[in-house]
N, C-alpha and C positions, 0 to 999 in steps of 0.2 A: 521467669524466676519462680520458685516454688520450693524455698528453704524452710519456710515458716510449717509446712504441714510433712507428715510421713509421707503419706502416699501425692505426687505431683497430681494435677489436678489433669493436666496434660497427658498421662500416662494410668492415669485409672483403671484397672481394671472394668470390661465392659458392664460387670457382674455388679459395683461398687457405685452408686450414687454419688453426683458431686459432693449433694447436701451431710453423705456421710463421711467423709473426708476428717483423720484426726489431726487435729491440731499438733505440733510439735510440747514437748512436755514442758519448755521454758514458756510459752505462751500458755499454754494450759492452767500452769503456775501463776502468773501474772491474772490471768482473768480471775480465777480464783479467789485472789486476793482482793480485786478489785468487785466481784461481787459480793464478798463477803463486808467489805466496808460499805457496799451502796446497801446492805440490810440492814447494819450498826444503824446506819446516819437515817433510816428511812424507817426503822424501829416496826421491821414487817417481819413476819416468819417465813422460813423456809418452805414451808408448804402454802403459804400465801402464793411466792413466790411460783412455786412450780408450778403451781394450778393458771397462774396467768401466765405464762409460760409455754402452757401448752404440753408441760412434760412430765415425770414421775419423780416425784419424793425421790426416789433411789436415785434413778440416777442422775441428779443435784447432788443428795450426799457425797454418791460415790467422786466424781467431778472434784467437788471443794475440797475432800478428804485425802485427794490424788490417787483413788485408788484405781483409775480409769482417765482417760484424758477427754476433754472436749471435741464433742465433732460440728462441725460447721455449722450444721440445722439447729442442734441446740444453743451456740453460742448468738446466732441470731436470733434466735426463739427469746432468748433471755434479752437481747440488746432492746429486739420490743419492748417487753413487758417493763422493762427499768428506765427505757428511754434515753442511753444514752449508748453510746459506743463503747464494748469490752476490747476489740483490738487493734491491735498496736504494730505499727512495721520497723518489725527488730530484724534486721540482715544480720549473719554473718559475718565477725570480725574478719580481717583479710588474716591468710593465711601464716604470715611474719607476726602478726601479733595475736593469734590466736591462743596461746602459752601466758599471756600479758592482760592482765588487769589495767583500766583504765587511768591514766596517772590521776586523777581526783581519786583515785581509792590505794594509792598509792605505786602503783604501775608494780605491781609484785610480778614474781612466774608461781606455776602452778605450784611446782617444785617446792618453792622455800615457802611457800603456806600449809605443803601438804599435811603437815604435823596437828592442823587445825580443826583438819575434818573427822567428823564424827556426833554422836548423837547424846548431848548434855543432859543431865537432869536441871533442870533451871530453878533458882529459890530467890522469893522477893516478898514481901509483908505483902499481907490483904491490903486491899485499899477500902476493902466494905468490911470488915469483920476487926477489929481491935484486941491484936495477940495474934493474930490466925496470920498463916504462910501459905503463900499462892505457890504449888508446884506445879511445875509443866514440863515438855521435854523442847528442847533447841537443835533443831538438823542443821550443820553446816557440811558444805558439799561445793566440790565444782563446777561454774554451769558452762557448759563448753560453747552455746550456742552468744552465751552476752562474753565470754574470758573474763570471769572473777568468781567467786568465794560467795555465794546468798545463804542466807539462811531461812529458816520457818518454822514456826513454834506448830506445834501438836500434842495434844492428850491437855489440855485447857477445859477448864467444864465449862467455859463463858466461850466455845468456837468459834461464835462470829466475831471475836475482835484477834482472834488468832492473827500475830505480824509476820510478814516477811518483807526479806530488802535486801542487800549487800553487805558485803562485809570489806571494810576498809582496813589495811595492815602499812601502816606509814615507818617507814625508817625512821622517822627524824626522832616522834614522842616514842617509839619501840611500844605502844597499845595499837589495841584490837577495838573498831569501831563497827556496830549492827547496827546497820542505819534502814532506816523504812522513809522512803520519799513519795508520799503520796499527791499528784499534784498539788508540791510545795508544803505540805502539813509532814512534819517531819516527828519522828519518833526515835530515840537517840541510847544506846548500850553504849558506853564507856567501860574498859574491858583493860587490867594489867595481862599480860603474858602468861601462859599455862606455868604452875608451879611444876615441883619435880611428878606431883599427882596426878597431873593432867587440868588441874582446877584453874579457872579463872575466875576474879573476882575486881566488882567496880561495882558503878551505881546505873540506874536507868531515870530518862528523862522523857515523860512521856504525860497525855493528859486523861486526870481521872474526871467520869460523869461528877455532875456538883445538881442542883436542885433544878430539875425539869430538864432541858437542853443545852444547862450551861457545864461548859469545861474548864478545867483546870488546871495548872502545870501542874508535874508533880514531881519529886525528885527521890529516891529509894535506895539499899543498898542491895546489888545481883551477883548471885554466885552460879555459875555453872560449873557442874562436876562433871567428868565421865560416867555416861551412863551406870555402868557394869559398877560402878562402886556405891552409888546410893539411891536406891529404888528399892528396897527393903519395903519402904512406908508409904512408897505409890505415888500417884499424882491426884493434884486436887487440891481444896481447900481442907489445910491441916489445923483444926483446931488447938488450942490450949492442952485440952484432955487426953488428944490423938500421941499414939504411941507414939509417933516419931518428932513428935513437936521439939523436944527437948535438944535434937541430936539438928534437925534442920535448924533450927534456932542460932547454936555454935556455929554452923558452917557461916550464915549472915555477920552474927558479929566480928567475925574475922574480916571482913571488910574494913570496918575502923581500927579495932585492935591491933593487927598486923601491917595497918597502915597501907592500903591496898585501896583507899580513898579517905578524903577528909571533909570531916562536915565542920563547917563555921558554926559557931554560935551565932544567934541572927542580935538585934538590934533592939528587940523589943522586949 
């Protein structure tokens, strides 16, 4: 069996080294993300990283950034240096349900999600800066090798906490759920249905740094728009001053406003 990689390992060209062998782009994805949270949690640099590694700055970037897939030698390169295991044995759904998302993410088809994919501008308060909006971009996409809908944040000025995960489409509440399940630490979009715009809006439930290595819950309100309509003012941390503060701002408060989520008043 040799799903997990492009080229079988059995069938390699003579020319082609095992150790260069590229990993399939859904595995690729996944290690990815899983190295990028073992730098978070282990508060080391990327070129710390490569250097014990054994490999080049580049292509690490290039890897994490997916502009290039992982090959064997370096995925073990890295599993050294971090000491634990980057992969994972994901088989191929069977054939009848390859169209079919997992019923925990609601057992959708490709088809009646198709409406979903595409590349969001994402808006949600700083969690470090008081007034300031954190933009980034949101990819949803089909992965054909898991049959469901993931998503993965890009153009983040913070990239090693960049999330990806699943996206969950349930009949029953008629919302969209970006879920990041990293063994068991979960990170959680709450998402109404695209309006006539294309925009969705809800809150995100996820934990901010607090003093030293302590975490936080947090709770926010998220807007994602189609690309192509609000990227005027770029991505990044939009200050108070910053041109487009005023205009990303509106999109946010239409989360309560429009009733698109509800915050409690608390108790205290």
């Amino acid at each position: 069996m040799c799903g997990s990689v492009r080229i079988c390992a059995g069938r390699a060209p003579a020319s082609l080294p095992v150790s260069e062998i590229e990993l399939s782009e859904a595995q690729s994805r996944a290690i990815a993300q899983t190295v990028r949270e073992a730098l978070a949690r282990r508060r080391i640099s990327r070129q710390t990283l490569a250097e014990e590694a054994r490999i080049s700055l580049s292509t690490l970037e290039k890897a994490l950034a997916g502009r290039r897939p992982f090959t064997l030698a370096t995925t073990i390169r890295l599993e050294e240096a971090l000491g634990q295991s980057l992969r994972q044995e994901t088989g191929r759904p069977a054939p009848e349900a390859a169209r079919h998302a997992p019923d925990a993410l609601g057992s959708y088809s490709r088809e009646s999600v198709a409406w979903i994919e595409g590349r969001y501008l994402t808006l949600r308060p700083s969690f470090g800066d008081a007034g300031a909006i954190f933009a980034y971009r949101t990819e949803i996409a089909w992965d054909a090798d898991s049959a469901r809908l993931v998503f993965r944040e890009a153009e983040r000025i913070d990239a090693p906490f960049a999330q990806s995960g699943s996206v969950a489409v349930p009949s029953q509440s008629g919302m969209i759920y970006l879920v990041t399940n990293w063994h068991g630490q979960h990170r959680l979009a709450v998402l109404c249905r695209p309006n006539i715009q294309g925009e969705m809006y809800g809150i995100l439930t996820t934990l901010v740094a607090g003093r030293g290595t302590q975490l936080t819950p947090a709770s926010a309100p998220l807007a994602l728009l189609p690309e192509q309509a609000g990227t005027e003012f770029g991505y990044g941390r939009i200050g108070l001053e910053a041109p487009g503060h005023a205009r990303y701002r509106d999109y946010l408060r239409r989360v309560h406003e429009d009733g698109y989520a509800t915050f409690f008043p608390g108790a205290l």
